[in-house]
N, C-alpha and C positions, 0 to 999 in steps of 0.2 A: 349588621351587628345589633344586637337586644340592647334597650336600655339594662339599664343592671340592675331595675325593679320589675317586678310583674304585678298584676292582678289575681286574685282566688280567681275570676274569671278564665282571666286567659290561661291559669296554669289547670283549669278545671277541660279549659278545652281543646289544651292540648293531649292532656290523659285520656281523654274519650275519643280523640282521632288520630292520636300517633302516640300510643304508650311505649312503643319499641323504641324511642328518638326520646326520652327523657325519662329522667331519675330525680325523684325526690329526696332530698339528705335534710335531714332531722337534729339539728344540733340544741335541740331541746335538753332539762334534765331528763335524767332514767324513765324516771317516776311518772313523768308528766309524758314521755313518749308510750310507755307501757299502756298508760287510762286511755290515751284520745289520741289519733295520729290520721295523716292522708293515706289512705290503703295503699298499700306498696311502697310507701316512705320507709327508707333504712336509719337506723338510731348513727347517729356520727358524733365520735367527742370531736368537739371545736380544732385540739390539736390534732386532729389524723385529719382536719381537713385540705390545708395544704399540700400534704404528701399522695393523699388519695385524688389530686384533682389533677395535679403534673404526671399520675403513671396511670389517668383516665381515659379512655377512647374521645378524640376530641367532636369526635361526630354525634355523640350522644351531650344533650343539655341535660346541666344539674340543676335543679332549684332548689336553693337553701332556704328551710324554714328554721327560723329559732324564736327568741324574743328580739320583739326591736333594739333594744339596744345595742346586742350582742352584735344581730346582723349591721349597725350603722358603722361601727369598730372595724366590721373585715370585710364591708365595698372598698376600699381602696385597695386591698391588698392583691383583689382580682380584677381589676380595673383592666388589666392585657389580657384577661381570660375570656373569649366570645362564647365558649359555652356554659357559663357559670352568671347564673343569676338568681335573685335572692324575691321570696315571695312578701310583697309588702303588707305591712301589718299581721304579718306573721298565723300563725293559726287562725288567730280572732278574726280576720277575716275571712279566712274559707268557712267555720264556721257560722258567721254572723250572714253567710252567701246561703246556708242549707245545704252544702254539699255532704257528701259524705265522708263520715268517718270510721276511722276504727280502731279495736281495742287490741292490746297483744295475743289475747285469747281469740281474734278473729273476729269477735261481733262486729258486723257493721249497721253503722245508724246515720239515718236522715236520709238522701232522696238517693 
């Protein structure tokens, strides 16, 4: 069982050696998922994320990015869910790591 935090690290290395075995969910605003996102990150309203994660493949890991506070609100809600865990410090950190990112129009920037 995953703690129910991650690292930009760990979630960087797992996309680069097992992208098939994880999904990134995005429960950022619009706006803010449109400008800057992790490539391959899907945009998720907060409320489709319960439902989308009970009728989910359970063999596939989610990582929730949003804003801290948003994500501190709904760790307990998946507290029984071993495939769902939430990236800490939120974008700020895969950014502030150099990873890359990208825009809805496809650019992607940094390493």
């Amino acid at each position: 069982m995953f703690s129910h935090w991650i690292t930009a690290k760990y979630l960087y290395d797992l996309l680069t050696s097992e992208p098939e075995c994880v999904q990134v969910w995005d429960l950022r605003a619009s706006e803010d998922f449109r400008r800057l996102h992790i490539p391959g990150a899907k945009k998720i309203e907060g409320q489709q994320l319960l439902p989308l994660v009970e009728e989910f493949n359970q063999d596939i890991l989610i990582v929730v990015v949003g804003e801290e506070s948003q994500l501190k609100n709904l760790v307990d809600h998946f507290l029984s869910y071993d495939n769902v865990i939430f990236l800490g410090d939120g974008l700020e950190s895969w950014l502030s790591s150099g990873y890359p990112v990208q825009s809805l129009e496809g650019e992607r920037m940094g390493s």
